[in-house]
Gaussian input, Z-matrix of N, CA and C with variables (Angstrom, degrees):
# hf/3-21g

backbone

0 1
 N
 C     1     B1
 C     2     B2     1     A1
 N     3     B3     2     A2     1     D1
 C     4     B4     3     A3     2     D2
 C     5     B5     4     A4     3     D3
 N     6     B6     5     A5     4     D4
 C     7     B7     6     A6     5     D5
 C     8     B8     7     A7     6     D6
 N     9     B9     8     A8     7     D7
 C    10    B10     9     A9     8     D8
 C    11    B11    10    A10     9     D9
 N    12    B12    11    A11    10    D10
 C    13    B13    12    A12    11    D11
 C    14    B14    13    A13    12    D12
 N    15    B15    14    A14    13    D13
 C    16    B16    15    A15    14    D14
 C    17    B17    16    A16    15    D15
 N    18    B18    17    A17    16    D16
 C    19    B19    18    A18    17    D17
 C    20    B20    19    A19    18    D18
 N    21    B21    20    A20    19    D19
 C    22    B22    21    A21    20    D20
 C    23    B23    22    A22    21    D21
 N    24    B24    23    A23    22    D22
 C    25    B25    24    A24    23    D23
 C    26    B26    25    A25    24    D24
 N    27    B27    26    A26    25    D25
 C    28    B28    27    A27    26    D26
 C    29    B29    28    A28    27    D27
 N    30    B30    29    A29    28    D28
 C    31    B31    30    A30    29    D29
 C    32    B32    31    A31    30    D30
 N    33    B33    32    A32    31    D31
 C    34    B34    33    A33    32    D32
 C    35    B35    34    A34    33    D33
 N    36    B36    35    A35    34    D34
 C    37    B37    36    A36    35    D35
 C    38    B38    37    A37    36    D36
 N    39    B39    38    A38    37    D37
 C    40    B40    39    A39    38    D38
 C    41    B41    40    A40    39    D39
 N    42    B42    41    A41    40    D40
 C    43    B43    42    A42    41    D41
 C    44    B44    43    A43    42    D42
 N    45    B45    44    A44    43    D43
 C    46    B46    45    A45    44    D44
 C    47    B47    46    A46    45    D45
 N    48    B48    47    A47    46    D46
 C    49    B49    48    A48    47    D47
 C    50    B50    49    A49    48    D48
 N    51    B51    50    A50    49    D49
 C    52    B52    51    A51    50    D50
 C    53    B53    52    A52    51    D51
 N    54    B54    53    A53    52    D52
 C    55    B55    54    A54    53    D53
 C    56    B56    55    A55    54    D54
 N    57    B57    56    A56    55    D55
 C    58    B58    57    A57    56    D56
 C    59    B59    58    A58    57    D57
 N    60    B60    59    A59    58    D58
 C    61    B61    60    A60    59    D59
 C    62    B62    61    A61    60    D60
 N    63    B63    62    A62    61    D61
 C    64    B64    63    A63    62    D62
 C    65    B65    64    A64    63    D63
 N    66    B66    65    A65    64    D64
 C    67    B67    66    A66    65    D65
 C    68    B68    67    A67    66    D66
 N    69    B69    68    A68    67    D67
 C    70    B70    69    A69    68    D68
 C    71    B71    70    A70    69    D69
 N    72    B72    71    A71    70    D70
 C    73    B73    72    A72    71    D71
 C    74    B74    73    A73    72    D72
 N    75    B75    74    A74    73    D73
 C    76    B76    75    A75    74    D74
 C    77    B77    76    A76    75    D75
 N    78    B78    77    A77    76    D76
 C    79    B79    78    A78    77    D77
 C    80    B80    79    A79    78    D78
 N    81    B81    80    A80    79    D79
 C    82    B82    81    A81    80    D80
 C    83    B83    82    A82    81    D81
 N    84    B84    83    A83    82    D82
 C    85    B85    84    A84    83    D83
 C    86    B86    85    A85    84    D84
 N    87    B87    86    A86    85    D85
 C    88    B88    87    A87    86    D86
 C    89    B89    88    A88    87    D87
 N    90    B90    89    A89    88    D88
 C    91    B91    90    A90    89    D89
 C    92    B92    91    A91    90    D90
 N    93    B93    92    A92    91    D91
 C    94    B94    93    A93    92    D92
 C    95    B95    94    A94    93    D93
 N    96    B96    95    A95    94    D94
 C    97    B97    96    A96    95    D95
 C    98    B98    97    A97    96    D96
 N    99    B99    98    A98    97    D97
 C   100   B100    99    A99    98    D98
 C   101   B101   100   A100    99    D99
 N   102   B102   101   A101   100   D100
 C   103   B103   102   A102   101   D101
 C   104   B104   103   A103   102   D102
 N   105   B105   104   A104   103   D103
 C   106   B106   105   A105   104   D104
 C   107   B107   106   A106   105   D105
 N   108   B108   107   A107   106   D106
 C   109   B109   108   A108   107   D107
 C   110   B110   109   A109   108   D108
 N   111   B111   110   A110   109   D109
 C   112   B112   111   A111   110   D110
 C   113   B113   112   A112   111   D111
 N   114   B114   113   A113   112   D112
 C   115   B115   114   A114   113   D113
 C   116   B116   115   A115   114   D114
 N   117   B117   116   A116   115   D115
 C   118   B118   117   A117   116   D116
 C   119   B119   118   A118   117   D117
 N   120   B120   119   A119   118   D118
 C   121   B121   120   A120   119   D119
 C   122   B122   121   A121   120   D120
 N   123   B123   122   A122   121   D121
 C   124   B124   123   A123   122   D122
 C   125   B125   124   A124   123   D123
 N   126   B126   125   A125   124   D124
 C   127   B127   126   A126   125   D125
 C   128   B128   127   A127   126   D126
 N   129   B129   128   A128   127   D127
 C   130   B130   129   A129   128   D128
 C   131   B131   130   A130   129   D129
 N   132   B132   131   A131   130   D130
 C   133   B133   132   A132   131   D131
 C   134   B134   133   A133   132   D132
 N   135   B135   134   A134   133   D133
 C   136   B136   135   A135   134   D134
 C   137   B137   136   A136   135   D135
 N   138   B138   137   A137   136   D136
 C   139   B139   138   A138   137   D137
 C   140   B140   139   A139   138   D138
 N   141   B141   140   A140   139   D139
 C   142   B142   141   A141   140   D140
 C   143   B143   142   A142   141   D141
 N   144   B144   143   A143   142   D142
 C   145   B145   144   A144   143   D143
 C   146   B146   145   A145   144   D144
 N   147   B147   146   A146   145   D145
 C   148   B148   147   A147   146   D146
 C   149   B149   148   A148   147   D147
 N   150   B150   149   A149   148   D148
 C   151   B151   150   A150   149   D149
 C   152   B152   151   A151   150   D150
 N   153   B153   152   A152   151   D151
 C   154   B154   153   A153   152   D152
 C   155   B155   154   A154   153   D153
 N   156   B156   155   A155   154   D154
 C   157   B157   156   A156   155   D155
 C   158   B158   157   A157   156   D156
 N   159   B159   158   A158   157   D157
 C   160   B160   159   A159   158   D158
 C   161   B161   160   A160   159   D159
 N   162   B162   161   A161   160   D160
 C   163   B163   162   A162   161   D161
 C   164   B164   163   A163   162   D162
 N   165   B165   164   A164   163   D163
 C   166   B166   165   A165   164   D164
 C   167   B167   166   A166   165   D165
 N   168   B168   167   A167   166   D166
 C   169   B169   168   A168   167   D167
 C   170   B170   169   A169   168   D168
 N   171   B171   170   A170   169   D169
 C   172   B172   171   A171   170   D170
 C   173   B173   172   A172   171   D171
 N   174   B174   173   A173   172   D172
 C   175   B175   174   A174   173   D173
 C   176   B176   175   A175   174   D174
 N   177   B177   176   A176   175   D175
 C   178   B178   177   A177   176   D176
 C   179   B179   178   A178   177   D177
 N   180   B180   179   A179   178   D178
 C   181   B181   180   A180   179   D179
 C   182   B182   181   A181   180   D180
 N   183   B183   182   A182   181   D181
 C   184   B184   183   A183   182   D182
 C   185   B185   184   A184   183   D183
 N   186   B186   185   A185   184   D184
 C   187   B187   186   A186   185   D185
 C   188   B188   187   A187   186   D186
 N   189   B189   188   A188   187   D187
 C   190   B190   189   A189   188   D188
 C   191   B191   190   A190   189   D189
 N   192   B192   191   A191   190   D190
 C   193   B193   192   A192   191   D191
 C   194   B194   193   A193   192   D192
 N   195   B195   194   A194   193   D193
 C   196   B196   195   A195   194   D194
 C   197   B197   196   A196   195   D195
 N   198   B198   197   A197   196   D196
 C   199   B199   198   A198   197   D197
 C   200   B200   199   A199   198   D198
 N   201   B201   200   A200   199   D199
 C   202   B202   201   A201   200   D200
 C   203   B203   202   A202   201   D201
 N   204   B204   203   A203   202   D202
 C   205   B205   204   A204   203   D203
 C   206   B206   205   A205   204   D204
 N   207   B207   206   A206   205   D205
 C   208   B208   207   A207   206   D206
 C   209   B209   208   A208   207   D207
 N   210   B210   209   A209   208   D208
 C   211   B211   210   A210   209   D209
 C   212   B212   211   A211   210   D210
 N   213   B213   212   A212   211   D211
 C   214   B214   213   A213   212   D212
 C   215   B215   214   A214   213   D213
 N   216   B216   215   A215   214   D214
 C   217   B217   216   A216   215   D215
 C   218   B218   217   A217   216   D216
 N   219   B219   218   A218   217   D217
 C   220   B220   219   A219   218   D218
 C   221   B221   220   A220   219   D219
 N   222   B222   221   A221   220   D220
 C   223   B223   222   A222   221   D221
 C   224   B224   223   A223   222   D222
 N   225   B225   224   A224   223   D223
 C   226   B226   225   A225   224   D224
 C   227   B227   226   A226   225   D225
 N   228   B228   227   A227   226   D226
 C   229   B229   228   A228   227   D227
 C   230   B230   229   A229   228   D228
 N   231   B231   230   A230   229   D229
 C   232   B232   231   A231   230   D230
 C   233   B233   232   A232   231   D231
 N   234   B234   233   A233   232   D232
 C   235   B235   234   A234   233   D233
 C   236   B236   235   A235   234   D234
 N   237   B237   236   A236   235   D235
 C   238   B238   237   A237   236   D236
 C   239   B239   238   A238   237   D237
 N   240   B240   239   A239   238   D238
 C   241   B241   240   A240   239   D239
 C   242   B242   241   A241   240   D240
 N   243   B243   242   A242   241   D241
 C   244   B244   243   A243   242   D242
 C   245   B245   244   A244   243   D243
 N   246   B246   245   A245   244   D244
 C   247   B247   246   A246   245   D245
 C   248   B248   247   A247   246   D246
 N   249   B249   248   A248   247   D247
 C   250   B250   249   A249   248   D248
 C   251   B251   250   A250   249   D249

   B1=1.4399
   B2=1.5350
   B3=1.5089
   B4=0.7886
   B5=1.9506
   B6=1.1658
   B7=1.9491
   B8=1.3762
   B9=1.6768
   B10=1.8672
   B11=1.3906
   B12=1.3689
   B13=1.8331
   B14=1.1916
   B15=1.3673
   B16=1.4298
   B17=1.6761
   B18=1.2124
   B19=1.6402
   B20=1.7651
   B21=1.2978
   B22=1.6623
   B23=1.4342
   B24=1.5523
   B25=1.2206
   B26=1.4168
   B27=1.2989
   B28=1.4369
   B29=1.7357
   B30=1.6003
   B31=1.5046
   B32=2.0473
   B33=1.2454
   B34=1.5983
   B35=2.1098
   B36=0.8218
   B37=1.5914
   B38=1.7100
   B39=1.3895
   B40=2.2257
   B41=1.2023
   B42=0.7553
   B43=1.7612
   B44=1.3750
   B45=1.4331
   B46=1.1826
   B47=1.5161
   B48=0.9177
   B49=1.5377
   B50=1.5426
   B51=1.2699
   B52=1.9755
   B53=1.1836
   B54=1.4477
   B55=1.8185
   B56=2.0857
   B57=1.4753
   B58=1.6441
   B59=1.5622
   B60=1.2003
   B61=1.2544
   B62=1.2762
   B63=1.5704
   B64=1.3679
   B65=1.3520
   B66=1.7288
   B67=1.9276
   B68=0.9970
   B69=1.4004
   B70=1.7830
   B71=1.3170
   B72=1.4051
   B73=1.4922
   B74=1.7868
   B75=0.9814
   B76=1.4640
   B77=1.3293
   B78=1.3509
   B79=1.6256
   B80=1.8812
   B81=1.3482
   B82=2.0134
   B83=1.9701
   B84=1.1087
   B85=1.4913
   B86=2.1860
   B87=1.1900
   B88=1.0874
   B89=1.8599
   B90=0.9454
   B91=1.3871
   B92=1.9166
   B93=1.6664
   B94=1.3760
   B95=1.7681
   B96=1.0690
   B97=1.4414
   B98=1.6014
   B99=2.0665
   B100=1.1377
   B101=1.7616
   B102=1.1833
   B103=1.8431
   B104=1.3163
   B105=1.7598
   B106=1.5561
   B107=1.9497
   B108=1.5133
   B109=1.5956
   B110=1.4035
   B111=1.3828
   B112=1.4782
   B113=1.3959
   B114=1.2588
   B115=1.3548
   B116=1.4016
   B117=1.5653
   B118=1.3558
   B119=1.6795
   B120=1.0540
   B121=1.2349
   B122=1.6717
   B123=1.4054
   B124=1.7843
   B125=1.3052
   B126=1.7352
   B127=1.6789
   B128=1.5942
   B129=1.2716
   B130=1.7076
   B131=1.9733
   B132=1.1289
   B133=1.4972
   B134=1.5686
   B135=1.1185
   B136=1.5736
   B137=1.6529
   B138=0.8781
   B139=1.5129
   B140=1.0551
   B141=1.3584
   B142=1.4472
   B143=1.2250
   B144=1.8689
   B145=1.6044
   B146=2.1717
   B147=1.4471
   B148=1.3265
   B149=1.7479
   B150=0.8885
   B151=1.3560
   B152=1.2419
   B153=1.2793
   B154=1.8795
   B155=1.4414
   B156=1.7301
   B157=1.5884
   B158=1.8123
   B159=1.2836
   B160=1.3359
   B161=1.4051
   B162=1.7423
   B163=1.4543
   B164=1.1395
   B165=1.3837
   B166=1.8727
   B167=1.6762
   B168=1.0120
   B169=1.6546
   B170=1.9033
   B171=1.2159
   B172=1.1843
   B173=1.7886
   B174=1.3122
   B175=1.4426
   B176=1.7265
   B177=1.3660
   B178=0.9362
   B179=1.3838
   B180=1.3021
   B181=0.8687
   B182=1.5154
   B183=1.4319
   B184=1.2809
   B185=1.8822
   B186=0.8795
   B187=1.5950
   B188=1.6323
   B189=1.0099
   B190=1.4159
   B191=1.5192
   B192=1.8193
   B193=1.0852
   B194=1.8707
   B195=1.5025
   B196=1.6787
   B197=1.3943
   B198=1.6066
   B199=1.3727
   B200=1.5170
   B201=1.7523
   B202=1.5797
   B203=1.4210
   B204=1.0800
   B205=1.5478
   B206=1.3778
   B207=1.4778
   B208=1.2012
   B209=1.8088
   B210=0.6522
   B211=1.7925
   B212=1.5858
   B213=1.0776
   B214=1.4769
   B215=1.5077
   B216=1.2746
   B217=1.9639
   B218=1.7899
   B219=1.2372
   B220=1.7256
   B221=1.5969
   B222=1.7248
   B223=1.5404
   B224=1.6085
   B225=1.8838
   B226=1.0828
   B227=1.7287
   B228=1.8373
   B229=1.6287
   B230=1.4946
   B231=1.7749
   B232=1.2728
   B233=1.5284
   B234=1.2693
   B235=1.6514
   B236=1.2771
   B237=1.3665
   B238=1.3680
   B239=1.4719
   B240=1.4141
   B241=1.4493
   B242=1.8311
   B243=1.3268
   B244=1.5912
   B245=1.3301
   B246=1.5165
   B247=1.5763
   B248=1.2777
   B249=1.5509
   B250=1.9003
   B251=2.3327
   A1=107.90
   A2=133.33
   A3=161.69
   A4=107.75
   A5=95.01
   A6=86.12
   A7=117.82
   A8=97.07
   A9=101.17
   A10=103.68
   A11=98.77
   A12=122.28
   A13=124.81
   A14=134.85
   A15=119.17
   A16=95.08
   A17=99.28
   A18=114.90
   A19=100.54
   A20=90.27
   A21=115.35
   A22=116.97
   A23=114.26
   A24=116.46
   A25=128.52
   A26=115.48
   A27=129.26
   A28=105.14
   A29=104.77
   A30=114.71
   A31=91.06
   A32=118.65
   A33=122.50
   A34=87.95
   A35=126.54
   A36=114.96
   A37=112.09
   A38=75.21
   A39=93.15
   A40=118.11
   A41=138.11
   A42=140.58
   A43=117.38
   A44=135.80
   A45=156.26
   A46=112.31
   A47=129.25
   A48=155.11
   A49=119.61
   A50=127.82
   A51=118.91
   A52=93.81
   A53=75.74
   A54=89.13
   A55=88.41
   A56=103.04
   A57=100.47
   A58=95.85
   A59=110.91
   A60=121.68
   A61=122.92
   A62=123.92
   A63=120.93
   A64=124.66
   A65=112.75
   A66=126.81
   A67=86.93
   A68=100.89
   A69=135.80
   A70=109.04
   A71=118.84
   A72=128.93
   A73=112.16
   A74=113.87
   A75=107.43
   A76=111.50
   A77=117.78
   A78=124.11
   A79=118.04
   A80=94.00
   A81=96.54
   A82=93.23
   A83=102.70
   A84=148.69
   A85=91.53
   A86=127.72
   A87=114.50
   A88=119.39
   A89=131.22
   A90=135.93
   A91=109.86
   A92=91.18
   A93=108.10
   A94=105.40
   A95=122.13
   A96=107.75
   A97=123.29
   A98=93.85
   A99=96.10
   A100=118.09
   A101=112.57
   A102=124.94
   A103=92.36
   A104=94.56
   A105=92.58
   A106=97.20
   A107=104.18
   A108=103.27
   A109=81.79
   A110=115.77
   A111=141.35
   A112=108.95
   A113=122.79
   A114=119.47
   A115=97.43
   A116=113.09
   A117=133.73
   A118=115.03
   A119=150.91
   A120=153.05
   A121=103.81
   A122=111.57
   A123=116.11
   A124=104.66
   A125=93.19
   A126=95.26
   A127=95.65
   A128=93.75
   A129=103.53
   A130=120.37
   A131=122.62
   A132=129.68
   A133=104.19
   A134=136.32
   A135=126.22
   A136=114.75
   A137=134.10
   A138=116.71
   A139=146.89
   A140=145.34
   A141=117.05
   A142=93.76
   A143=108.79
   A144=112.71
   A145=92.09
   A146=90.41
   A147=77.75
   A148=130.92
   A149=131.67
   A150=118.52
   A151=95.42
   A152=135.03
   A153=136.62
   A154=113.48
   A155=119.61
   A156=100.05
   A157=83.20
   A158=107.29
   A159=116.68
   A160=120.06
   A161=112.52
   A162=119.44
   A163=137.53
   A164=101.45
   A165=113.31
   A166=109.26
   A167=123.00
   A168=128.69
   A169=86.70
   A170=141.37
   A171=141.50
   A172=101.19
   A173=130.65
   A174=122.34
   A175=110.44
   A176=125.27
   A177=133.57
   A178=102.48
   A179=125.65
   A180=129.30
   A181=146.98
   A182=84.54
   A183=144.54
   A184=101.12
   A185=144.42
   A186=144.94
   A187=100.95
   A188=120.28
   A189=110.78
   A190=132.79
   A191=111.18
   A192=115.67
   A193=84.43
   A194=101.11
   A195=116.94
   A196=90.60
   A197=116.77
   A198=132.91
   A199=76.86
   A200=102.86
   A201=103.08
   A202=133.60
   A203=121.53
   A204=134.66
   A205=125.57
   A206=138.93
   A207=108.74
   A208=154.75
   A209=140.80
   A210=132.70
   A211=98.80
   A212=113.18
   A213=128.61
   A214=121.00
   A215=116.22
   A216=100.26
   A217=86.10
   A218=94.00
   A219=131.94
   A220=82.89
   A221=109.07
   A222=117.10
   A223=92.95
   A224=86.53
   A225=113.63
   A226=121.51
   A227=124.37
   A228=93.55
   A229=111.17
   A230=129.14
   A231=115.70
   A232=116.47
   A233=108.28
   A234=119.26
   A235=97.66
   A236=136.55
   A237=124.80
   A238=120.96
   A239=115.44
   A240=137.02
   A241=90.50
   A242=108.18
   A243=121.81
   A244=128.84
   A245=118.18
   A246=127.90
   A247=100.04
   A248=106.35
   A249=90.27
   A250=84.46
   D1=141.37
   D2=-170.18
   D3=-58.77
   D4=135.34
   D5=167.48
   D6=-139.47
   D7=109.12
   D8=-169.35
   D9=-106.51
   D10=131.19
   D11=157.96
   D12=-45.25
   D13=126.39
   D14=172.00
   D15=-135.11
   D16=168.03
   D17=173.81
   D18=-146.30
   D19=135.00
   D20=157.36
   D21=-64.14
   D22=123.56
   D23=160.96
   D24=-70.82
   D25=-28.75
   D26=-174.81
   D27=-67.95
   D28=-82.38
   D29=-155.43
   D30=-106.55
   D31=18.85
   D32=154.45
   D33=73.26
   D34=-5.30
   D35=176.57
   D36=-50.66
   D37=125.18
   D38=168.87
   D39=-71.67
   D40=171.30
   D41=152.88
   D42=178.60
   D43=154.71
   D44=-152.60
   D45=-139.39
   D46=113.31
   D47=-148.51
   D48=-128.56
   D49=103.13
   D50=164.98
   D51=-97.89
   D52=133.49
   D53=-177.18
   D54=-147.49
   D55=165.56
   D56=-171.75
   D57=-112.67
   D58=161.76
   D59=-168.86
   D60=-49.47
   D61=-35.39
   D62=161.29
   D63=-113.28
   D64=48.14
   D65=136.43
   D66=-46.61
   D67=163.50
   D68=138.82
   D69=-71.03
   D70=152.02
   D71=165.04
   D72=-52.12
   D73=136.33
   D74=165.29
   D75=-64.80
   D76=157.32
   D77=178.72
   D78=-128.48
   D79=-27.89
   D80=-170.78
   D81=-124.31
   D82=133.69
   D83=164.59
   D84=-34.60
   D85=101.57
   D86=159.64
   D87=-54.97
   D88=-9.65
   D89=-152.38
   D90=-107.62
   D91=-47.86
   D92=178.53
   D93=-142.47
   D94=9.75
   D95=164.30
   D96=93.09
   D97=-17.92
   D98=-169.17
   D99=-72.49
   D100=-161.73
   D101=175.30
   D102=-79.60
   D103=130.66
   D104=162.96
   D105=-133.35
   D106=-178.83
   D107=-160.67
   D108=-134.14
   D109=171.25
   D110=155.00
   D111=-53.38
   D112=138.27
   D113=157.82
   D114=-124.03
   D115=135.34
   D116=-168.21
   D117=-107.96
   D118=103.40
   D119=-154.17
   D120=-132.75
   D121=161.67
   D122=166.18
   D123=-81.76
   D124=138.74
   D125=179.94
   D126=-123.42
   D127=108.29
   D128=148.02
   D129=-10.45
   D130=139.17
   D131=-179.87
   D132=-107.51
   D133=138.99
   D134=155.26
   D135=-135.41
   D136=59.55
   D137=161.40
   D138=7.97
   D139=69.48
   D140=-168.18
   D141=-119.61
   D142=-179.65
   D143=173.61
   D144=100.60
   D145=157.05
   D146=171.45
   D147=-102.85
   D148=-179.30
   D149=179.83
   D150=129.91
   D151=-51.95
   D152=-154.56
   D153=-89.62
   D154=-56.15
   D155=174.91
   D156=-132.88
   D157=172.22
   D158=176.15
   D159=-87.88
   D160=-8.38
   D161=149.99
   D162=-97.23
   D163=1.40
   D164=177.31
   D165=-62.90
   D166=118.98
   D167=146.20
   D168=82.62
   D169=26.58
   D170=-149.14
   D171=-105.87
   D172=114.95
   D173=-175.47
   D174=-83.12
   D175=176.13
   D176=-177.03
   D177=-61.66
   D178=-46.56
   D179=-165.67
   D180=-85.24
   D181=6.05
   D182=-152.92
   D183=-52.96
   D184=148.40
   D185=162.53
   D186=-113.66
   D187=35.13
   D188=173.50
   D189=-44.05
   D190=-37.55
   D191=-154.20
   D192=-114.43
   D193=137.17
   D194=-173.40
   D195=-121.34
   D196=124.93
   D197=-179.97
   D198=-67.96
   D199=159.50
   D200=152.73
   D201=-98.87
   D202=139.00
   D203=166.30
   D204=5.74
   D205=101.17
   D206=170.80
   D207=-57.26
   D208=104.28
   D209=-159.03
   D210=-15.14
   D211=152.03
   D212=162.91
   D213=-87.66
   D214=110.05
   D215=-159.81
   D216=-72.02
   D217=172.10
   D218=-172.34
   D219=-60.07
   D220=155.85
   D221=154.97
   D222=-93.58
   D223=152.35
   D224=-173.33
   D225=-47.14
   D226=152.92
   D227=177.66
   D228=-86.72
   D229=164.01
   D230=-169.86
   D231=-88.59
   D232=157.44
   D233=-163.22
   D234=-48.34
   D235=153.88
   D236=140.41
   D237=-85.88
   D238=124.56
   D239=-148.53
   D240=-64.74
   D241=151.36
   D242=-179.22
   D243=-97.74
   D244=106.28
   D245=-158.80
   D246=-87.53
   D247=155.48
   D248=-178.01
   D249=-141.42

């Protein structure tokens, strides 16, 4: 779930809020009641889990890297059957 910033216009109070994607915006100041707005900031990205780089979230111990497979030789060709 999501965590949005707000600030009070009235008495300047911060606060930090989870709320899910379809809340409503908050509108009144828990503190004094007043209007408060979004505050919008850069949010950092982090990735984890695998799938994205082959060093993301990766332990020492890690088996990340799988040599590949050797070819499968051909099956053999079949005898040719013996006429007498």
């Amino acid at each position: 779930m999501p965590t949005y910033q707000y600030a009070c216009s009235a008495c300047g109070h911060e606060f930090e809020v989870f709320q899910a994607f379809s809340d409503d915006s908050l509108t009144a100041c828990p503190e004094c009641k007043g209007e408060v707005r979004k505050v919008y900031s850069a949010v950092g990205v982090v990735f984890k889990g695998s799938g994205f780089y082959k060093t993301d979230s990766a332990g020492k111990s890690s088996s990340a890297v799988i040599p590949p497979a050797a070819p499968t030789p051909p099956p053999p060709a079949p005898k040719p059957a013996a006429t007498e």
